[in-house]
TIPAVO-548029 format. One line per field, with one value per residue (C-alpha): residue in one letter; x, y, z. Coordinates in steps of 0.1 Angstrom, whole numbers, plus 5000, padded with zeros to 4 digits. Layout:
N
residu <- (A; ...) $
X <- (X; ...) $
Y <- (Y; ...) $
Z <- (Z; ...) $
This chain:
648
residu <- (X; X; X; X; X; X; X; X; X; X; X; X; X; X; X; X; X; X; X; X; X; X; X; X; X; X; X; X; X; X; X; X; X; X; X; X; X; X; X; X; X; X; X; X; X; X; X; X; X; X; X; X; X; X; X; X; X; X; X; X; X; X; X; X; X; X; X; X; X; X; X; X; X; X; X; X; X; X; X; X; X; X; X; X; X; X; X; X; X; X; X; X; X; X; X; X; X; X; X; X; X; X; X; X; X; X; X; X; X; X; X; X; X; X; X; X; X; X; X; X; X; X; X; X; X; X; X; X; X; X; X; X; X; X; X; X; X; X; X; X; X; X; X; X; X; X; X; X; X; X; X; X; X; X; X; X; X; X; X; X; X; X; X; X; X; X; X; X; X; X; X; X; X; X; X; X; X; X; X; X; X; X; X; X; X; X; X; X; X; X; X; X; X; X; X; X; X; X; X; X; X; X; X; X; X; X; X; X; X; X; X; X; X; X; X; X; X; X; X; X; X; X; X; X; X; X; X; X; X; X; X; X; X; X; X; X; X; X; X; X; X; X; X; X; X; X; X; X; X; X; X; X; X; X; X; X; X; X; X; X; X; X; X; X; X; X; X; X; X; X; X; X; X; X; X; X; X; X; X; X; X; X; X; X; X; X; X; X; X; X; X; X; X; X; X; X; X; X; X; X; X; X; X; X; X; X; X; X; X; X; X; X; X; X; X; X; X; X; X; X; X; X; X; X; X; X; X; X; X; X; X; X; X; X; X; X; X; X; X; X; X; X; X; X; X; X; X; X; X; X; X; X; X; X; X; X; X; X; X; X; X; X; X; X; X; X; X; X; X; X; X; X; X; X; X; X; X; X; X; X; X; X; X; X; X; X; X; X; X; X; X; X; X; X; X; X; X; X; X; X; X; X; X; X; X; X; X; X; X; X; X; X; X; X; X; X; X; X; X; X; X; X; X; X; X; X; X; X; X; X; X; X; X; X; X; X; X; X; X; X; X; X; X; X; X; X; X; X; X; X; X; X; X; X; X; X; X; X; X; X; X; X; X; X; X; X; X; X; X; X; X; X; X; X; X; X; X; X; X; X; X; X; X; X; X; X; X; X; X; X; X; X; X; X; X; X; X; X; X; X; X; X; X; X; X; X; X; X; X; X; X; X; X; X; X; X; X; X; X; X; X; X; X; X; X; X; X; X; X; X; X; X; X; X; X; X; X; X; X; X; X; X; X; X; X; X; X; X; X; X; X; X; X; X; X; X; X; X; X; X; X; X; X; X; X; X; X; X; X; X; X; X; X; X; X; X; X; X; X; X; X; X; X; X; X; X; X; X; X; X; X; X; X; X; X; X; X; X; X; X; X; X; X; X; X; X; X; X; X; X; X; X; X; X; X; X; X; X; X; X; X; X; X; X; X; X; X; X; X; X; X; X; X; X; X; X; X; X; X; X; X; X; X; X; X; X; X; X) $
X <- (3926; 3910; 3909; 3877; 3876; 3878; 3914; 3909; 3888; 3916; 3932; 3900; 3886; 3913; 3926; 3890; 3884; 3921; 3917; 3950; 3964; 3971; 4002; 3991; 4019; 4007; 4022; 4002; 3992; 3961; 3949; 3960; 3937; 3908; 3910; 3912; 3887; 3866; 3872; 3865; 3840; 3829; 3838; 3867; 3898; 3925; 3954; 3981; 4012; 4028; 4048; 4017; 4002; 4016; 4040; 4012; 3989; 4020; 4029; 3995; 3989; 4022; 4004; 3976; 3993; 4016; 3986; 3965; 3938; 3941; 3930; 3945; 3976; 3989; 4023; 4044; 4074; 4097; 4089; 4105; 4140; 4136; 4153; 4137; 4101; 4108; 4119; 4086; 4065; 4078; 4072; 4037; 4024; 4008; 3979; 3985; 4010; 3993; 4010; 3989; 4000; 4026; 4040; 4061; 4083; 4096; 4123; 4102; 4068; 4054; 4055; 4088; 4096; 4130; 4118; 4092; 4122; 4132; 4106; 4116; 4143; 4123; 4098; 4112; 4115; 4074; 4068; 4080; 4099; 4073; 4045; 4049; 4019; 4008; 4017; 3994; 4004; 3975; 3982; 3960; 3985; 4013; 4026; 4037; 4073; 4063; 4045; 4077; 4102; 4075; 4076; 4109; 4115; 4094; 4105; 4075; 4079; 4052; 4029; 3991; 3985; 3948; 3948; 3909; 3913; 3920; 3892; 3865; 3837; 3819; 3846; 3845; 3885; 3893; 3927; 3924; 3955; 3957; 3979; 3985; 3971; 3934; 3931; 3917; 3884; 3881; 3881; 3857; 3839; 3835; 3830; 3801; 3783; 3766; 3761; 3801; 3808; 3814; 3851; 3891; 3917; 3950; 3975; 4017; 4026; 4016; 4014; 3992; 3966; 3962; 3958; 3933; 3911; 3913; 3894; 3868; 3863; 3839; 3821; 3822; 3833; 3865; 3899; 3934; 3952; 3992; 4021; 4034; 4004; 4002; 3985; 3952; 3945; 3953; 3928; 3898; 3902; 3898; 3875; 3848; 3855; 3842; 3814; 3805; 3808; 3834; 3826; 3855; 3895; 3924; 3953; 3990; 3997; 3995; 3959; 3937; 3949; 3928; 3899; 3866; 3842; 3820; 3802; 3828; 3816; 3848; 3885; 3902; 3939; 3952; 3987; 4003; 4006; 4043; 4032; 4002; 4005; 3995; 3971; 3953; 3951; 3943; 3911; 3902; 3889; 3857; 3825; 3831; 3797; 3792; 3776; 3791; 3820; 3846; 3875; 3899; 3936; 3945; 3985; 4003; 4044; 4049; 4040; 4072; 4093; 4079; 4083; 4122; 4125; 4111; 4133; 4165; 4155; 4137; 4172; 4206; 4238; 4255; 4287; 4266; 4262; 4298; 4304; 4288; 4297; 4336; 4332; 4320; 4338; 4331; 4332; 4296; 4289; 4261; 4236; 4234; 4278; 4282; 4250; 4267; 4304; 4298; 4273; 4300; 4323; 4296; 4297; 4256; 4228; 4211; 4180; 4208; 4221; 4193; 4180; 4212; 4219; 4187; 4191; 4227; 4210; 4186; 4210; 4233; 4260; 4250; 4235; 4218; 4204; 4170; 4196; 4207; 4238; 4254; 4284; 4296; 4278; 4292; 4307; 4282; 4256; 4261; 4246; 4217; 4207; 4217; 4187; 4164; 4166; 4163; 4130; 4114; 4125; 4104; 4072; 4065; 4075; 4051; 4022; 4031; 4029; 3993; 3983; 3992; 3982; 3947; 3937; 3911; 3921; 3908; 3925; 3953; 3958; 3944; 3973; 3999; 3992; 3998; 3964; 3967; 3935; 3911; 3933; 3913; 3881; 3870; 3852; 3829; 3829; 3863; 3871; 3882; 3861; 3826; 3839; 3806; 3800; 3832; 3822; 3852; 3867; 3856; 3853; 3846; 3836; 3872; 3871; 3874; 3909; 3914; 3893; 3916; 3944; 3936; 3929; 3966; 3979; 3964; 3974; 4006; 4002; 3989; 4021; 4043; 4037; 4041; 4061; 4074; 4050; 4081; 4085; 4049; 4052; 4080; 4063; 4032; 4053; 4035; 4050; 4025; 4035; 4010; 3978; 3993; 3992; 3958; 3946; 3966; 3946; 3914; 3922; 3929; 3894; 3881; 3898; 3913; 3950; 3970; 4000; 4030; 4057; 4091; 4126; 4165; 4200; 4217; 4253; 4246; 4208; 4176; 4156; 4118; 4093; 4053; 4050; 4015; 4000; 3966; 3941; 3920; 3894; 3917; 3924; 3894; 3887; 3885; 3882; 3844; 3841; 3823; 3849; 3836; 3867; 3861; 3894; 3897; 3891; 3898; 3875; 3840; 3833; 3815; 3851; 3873; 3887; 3877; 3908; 3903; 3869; 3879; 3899; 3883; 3871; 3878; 3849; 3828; 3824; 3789; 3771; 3778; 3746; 3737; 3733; 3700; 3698; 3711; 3688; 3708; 3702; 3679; 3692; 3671; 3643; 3607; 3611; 3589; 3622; 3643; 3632; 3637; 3670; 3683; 3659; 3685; 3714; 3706; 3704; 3735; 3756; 3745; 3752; 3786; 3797; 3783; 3803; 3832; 3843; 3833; 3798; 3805; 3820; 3789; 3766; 3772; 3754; 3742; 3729; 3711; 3695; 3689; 3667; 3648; 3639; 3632; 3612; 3621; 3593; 3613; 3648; 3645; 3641; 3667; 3692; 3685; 3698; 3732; 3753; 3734; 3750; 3740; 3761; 3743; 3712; 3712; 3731; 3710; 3684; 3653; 3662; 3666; 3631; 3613; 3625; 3612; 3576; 3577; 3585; 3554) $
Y <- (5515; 5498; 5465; 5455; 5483; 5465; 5467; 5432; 5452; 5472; 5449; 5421; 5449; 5463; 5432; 5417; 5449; 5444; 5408; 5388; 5374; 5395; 5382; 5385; 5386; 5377; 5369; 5343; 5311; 5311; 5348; 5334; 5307; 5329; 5348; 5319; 5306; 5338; 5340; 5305; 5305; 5336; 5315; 5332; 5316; 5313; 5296; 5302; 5286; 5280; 5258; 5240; 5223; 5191; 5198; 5188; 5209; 5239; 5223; 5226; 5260; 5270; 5252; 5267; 5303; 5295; 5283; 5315; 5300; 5316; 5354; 5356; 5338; 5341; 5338; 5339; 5365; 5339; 5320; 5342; 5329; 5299; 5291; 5297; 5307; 5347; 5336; 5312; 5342; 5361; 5340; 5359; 5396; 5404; 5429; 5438; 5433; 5434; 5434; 5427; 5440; 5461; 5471; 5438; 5454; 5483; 5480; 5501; 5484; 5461; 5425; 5435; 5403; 5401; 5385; 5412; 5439; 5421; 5430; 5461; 5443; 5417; 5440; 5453; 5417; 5409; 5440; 5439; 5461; 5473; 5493; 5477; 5467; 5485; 5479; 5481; 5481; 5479; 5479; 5485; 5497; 5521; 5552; 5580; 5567; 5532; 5547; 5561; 5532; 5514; 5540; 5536; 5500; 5494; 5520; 5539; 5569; 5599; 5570; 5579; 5575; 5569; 5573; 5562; 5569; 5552; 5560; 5534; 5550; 5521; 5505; 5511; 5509; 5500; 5500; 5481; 5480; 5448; 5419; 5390; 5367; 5387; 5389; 5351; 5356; 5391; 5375; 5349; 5374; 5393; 5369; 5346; 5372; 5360; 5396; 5403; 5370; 5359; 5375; 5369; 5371; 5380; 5364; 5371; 5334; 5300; 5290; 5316; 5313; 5277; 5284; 5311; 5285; 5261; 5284; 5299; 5265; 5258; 5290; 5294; 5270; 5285; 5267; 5280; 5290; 5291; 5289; 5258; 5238; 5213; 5228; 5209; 5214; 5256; 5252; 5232; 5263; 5287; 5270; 5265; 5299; 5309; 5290; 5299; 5262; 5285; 5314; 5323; 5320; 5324; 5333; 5348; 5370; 5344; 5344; 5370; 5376; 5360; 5361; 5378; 5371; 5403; 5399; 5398; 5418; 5415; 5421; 5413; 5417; 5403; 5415; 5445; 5441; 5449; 5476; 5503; 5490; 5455; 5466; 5486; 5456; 5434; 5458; 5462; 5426; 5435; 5449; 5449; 5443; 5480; 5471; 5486; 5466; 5467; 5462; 5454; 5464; 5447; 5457; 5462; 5463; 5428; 5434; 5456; 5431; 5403; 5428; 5433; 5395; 5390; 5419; 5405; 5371; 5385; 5414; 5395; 5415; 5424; 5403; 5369; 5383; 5392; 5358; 5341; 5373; 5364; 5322; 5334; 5339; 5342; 5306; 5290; 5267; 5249; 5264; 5231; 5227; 5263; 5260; 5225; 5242; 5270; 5254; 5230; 5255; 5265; 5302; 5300; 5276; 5267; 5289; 5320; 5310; 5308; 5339; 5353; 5343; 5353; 5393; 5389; 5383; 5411; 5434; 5422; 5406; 5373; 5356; 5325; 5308; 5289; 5256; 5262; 5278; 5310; 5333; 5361; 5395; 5434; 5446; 5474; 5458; 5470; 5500; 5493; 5463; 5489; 5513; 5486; 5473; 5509; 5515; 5484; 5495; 5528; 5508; 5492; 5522; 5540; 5512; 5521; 5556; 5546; 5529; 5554; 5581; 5601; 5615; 5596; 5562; 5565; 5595; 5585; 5561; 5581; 5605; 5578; 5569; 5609; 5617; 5649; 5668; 5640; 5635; 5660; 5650; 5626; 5591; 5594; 5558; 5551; 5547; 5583; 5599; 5576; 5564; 5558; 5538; 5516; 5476; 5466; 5496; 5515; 5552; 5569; 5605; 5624; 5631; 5663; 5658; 5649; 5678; 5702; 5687; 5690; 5731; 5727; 5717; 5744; 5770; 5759; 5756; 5793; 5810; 5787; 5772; 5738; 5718; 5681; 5657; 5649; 5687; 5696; 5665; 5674; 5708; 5696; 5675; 5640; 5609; 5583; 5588; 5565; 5580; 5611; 5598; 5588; 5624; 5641; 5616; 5623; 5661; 5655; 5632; 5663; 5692; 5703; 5698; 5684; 5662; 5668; 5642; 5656; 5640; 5649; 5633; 5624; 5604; 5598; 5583; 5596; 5603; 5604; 5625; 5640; 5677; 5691; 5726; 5740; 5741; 5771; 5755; 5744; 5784; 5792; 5770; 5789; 5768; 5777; 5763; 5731; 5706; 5669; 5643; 5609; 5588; 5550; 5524; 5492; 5468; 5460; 5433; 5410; 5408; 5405; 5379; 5371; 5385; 5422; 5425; 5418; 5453; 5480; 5513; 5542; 5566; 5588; 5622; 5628; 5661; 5685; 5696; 5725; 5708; 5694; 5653; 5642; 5617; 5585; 5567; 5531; 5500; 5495; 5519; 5509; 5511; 5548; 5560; 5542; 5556; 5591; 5584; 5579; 5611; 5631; 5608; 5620; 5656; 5650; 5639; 5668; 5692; 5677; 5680; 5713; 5726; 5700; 5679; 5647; 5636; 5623; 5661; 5674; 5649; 5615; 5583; 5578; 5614; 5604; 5578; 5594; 5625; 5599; 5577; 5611; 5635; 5666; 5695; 5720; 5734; 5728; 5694; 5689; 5707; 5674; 5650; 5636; 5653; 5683; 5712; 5747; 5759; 5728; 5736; 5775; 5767; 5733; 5731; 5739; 5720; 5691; 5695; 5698; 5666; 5650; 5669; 5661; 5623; 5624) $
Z <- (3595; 3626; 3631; 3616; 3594; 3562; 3552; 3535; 3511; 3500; 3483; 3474; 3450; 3432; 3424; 3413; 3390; 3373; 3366; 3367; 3399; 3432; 3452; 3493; 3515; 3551; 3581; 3598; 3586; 3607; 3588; 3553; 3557; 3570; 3535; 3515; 3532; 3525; 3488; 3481; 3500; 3472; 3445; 3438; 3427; 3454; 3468; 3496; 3503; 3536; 3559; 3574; 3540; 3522; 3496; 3468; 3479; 3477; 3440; 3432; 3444; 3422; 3388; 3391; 3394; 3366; 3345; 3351; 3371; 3403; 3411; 3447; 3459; 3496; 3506; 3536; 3539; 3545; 3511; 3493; 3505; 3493; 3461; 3429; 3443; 3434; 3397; 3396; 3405; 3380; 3353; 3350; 3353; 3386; 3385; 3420; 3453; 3487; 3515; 3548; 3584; 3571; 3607; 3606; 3578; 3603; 3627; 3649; 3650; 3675; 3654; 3635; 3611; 3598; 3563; 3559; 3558; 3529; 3509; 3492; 3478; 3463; 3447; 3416; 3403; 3414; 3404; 3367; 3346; 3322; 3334; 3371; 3392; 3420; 3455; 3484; 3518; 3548; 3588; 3622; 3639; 3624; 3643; 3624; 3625; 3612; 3586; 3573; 3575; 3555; 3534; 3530; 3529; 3503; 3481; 3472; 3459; 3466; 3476; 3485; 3519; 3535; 3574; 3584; 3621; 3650; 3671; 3684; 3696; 3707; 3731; 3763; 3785; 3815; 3837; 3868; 3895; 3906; 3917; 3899; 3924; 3925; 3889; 3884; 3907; 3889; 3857; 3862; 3880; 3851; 3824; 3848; 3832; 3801; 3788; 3788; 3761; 3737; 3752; 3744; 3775; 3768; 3790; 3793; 3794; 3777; 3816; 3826; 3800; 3808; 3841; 3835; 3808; 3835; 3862; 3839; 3829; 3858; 3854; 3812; 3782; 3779; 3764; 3762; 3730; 3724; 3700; 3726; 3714; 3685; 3655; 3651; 3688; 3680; 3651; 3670; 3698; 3671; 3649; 3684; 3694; 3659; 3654; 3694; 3710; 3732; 3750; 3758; 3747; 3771; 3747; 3741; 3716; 3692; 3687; 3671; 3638; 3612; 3640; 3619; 3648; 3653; 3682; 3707; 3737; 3761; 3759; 3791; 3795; 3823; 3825; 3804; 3770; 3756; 3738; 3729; 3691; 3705; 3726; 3704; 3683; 3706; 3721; 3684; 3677; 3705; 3692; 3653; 3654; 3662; 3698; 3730; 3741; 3769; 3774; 3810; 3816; 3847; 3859; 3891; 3896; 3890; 3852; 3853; 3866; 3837; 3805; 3820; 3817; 3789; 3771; 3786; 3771; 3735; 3731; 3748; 3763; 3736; 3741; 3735; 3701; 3699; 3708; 3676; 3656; 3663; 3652; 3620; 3586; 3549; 3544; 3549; 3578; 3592; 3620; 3638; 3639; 3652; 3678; 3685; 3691; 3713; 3737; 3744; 3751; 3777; 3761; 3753; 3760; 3732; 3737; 3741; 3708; 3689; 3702; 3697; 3660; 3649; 3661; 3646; 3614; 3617; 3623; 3590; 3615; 3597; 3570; 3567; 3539; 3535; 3541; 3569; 3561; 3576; 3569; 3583; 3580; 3585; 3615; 3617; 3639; 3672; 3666; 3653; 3679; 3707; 3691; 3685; 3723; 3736; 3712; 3728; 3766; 3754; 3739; 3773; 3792; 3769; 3778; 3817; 3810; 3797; 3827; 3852; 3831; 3841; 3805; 3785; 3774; 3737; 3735; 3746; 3720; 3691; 3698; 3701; 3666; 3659; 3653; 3675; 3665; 3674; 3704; 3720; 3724; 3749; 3749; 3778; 3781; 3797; 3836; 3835; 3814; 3828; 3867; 3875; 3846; 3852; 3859; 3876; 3892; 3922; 3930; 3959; 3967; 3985; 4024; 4036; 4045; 4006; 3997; 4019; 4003; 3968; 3979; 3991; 3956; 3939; 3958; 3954; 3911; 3912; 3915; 3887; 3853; 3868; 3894; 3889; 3909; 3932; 3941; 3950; 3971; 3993; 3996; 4008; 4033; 4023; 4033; 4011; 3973; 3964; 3982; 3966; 3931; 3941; 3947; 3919; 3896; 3909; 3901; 3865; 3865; 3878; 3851; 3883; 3866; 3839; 3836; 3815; 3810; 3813; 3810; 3817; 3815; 3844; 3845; 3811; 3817; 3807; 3834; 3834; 3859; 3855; 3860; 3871; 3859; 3871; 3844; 3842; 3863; 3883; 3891; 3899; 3923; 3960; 3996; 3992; 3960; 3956; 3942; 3936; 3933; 3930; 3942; 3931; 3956; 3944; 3927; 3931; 3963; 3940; 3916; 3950; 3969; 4006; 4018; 3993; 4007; 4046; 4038; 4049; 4022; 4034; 4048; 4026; 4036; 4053; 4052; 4071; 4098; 4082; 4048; 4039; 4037; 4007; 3988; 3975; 3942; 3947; 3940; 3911; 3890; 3877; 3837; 3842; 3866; 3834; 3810; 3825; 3835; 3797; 3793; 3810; 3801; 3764; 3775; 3796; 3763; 3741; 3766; 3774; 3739; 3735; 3767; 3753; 3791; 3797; 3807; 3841; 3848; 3840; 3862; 3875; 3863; 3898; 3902; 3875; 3888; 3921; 3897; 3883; 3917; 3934; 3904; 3920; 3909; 3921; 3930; 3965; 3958; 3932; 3953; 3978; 3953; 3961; 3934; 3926; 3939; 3941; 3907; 3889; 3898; 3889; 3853; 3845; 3871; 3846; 3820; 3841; 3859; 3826; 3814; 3849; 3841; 3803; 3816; 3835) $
């Protein structure tokens, strides 16, 4: 289910209506204590354990479970290494087993915890051998491939499996292309704004978010969260940003979970995420109110460059695993001598070894025991760490795919998580499906030299099935890849064409590349034929810096002199030229979904605006609003002037 959807519920009511205690097993310390707070706060009977209380209030919490007082206890994954704890647990009959964000128990999902894989193997002992209690396991964000190595891990057998949908209709996405320097002014830019907070930003560094908290900090009350702070500064941030003395929270990844705050109105991430999992997370925590949210993708090349650091650092070379693998045997030895050893022997720093040891232990090359104690493992690692670092190469290549791409956004996502019918249909609230409704980005009506040279790539998709992107390029002779890019996108905007991603091996590597089709309105389409493509140009001025706004935009076509004078839309409308507007915006929606395109494609926000500042009475004078061609005004032209006389 979505975040926010109420998979907390799940497992709170079964386990109230069976009576007993319900084991929780939960991966953050800052989301167990969210629901504890929550059910106490009911005056329900719960407890947690974890690695940030005092060892009473742990004992305590272990009493009171032995003793039959509690209906909820919370654990940790990693608890359940630590000697005796799975045999105390036993010692009474659960009524139920939840397990909470149940992506960390595959290999394959985005927050993959090595303690969570674990489970399955625990469970037959929680579980009991008489007339076993049920186990329940709940996640956000589980591709069709996660949800079968949970599946799996956990042993379940014909389990039922509820899929609520991924789609949120009420959030609006954004992908901006933009450099790392120009994204600061952009974000206070955005957030200055009192109507786009409360708001979360998301940044890819403990450095960069304090950074970021620092700038909005004259502009916003904003504060930084990360994993490199102390604990009871982590909890004041989160606490504040609950209870709304702060507007805003500039955070890593490590914040969010456990967050039940429903009025957030902005989701700004200001560098790509690793992968769509996390993303869609991430975007999931605005507007669980129900209210129209949005959310902000900013990216550019250096992004790239980051994510390949970061997965040399998070997944080694393969021969500084080999390296501990070898100074292993079966005879137990401390972590702290073998770290010790091989950093002298200047083989690993002691960051590398650590990082090292732990995807050794993953991968069953080692063990190591809640002391501290490790022993050799089997030999069969290599090929499983090998797959795992290829599958994360593909998640962030998947999340670049997604910010080049020129479908829907919401769509996009819903069919990542292999919901391919609802895949479909789009938002009409994203940058692609809505440009003129975008806040940060910028569109621009095509020149006629783009215009010709959109007519160019048509004709040549009419004779084939498709061409690869690179192909059509070298055909058409055009040196600029990038302003090409530019124009194919504004084509697919358009329902001009389609992309199609495309792969082949080469010298033993796989090879990636976008082929392009016509679409059948793309076929159609003649020199004469009225074609209106909207190419992105930049961000708005009042998000820029001095030096992005000193840069020129590139001309918008003017008429030509035989055309009549196009009529533009005002800066601002009296509430009677309002509420006329979201007259036809209405119509505008229920026409779009009976036609099934995208609103935009059918008329523009700013053509709607321009209707409703002008009040044509007839279709002369609709035809002189900018936006209303000919076609549109013989297919919808009397139903748009009788909602301007009905309005009157």
């Amino acid at each position: 289910m979505p975040t926010g959807a109420g998979k907390s519920l799940c497992y709170q009511l079964p386990a109230i209506a069976r009576g007993g205690a319900a084991l929780i097993v939960s991966p953050l310390i800052a989301l167990m204590e969210d629901q504890f707070a929550k059910l106490a706060a009911l005056k329900l009977r719960a407890a947690r354990i974890h690695s940030g209380l005092e060892r009473e209030v742990a004992r305590q919490a272990a009493r009171s479970y032995l003793d039959g007082q509690l209906d909820f206890l919370f654990i940790a994954p990693e608890r359940l290494r630590v000697p005796g704890f799975i045999e105390m647990l036993a010692k009474r009959k659960l009524s139920l087993i939840a397990i909470d964000e149940a992506h960390c128990i595959s290999q394959w999902g985005h927050d993959f915890r090595p303690d969570y894989r674990m489970l399955g193997e625990h469970l037959p002992r929680l579980r009991g051998a008489e007339n076993p209690c049920p186990v329940l396991a709940t996640t956000a964000t589980a591709t069709p491939t996660v949800q079968k190595d949970i599946v799996d891990q956990l042993g379940m057998v014909k389990p039922l499996k509820f899929i609520h949908g991924f789609r949120r209709d009420n959030l609006a996405i954004e992908v901006v292309e933009l450099p790392v320097p120009e994204r600061p002014r952009a974000i206070v830019g955005l957030l200055s704004d009192p109507a786009r907070r409360p708001a979360i930003v998301y940044a890819t560094s403990r450095k960069q978010s304090e950074k970021l908290a620092e700038e909005l900090g004259s502009a916003v009350r904003a504060a930084a969260y990360h994993a490199g702070l102390d604990p009871d500064t982590r909890e004041r941030v989160q606490t504040a940003f609950q209870s709304g003395a702060l507007d805003v929270v500039v955070a890593t990844i490590a914040f969010g979970m456990g967050i039940d705050k429903a009025d957030i109105r902005t989701i700004i991430h200001a560098g790509l995420p690793g992968t769509l999992e996390g993303f869609y997370q991430e975007i999931g925590r605005a507007g669980r109110d129900g209210k129209q949210s949005r959310t902000y993708l900013m990216h550019s090349y250096a992004d790239q460059r980051t994510h390949d650091f970061f997965l040399t650092r998070d997944y080694p070379p393969v021969d500084q695993l080999t390296r501990i693998f070898k100074s292993l045997d079966d005879e137990a030895q401390p972590v702290e001598e073998l770290r010790a050893a091989i950093v002298a022997k200047q083989k690993l720093t002691e960051e590398e070894f650590d990082k090292a040891l732990e995807k050794l232990e993953i991968h069953g090359g080692a063990r190591v025991d809640f002391g501290g104690l490790v022993v050799r493992g089997s030999d069969g690692w290599k090929k499983t760490y090998g797959v795992q670092a290829a599958h994360r190469a593909e998640q962030f290549e998947r999340v670049v795919r997604f910010s080049d791409s020129s479908g829907c956004r919401m769509a996009a996502l819903v069919g990542h998580f292999g919901d391919v019918a609802d895949a479909q249909r789009s938002c009409g609230r994203c940058d692609i499906c809505d440009p003129a409704g975008a806040v940060l980005r910028v569109f621009r009506h095509a020149t006629a030299v783009e215009r010709a040279l959109a007519q160019a790539v048509i004709d040549e998709l009419k004779p084939v099935d498709s061409l690869a992107t690179g192909t059509l390029q070298r055909r058409l002779e055009i040196e600029n890849r990038n302003e090409f890019a530019s124009l194919l996108d504004a084509m697919a905007r358009a329902g001009l064409i389609e992309f199609e991603e495309a792969e082949f091996e080469k010298d033993g590597e796989l090879i990636r590349f976008r082929k392009v089709r016509a679409t059948d309105a793309g076929l159609e389409v003649r020199r004469t034929t009225p074609v209106e493509l909207l190419m992105s140009d930049g961000i708005g001025d009042e998000f820029a810096t001095p030096a992005q706004t000193a840069k020129p935009r590139a001309k918008k076509p003017t008429a030509s002199p035989k055309s009549a004078p196009k009529q533009s839309a005002p800066e601002a409308l009296t509430p009677e030229q309002e509420a006329l507007a979201e007259c036809i915006r209405e119509w505008r929606a229920a026409e779009a979904k009976k036609l099934r395109m995208p609103a935009f494609m059918l008329l523009h926000d700013r053509t709607i605006r321009a209707i409703a500042a002008a009040r044509p009475e007839n279709p002369n004078q609709l035809l002189a609003v900018d936006g209303m061609g000919q076609a549109k005004v013989d297919k919808f032209g009397e139903e748009i002037l009788g909602l301007c006389r009905t309005a009157k």
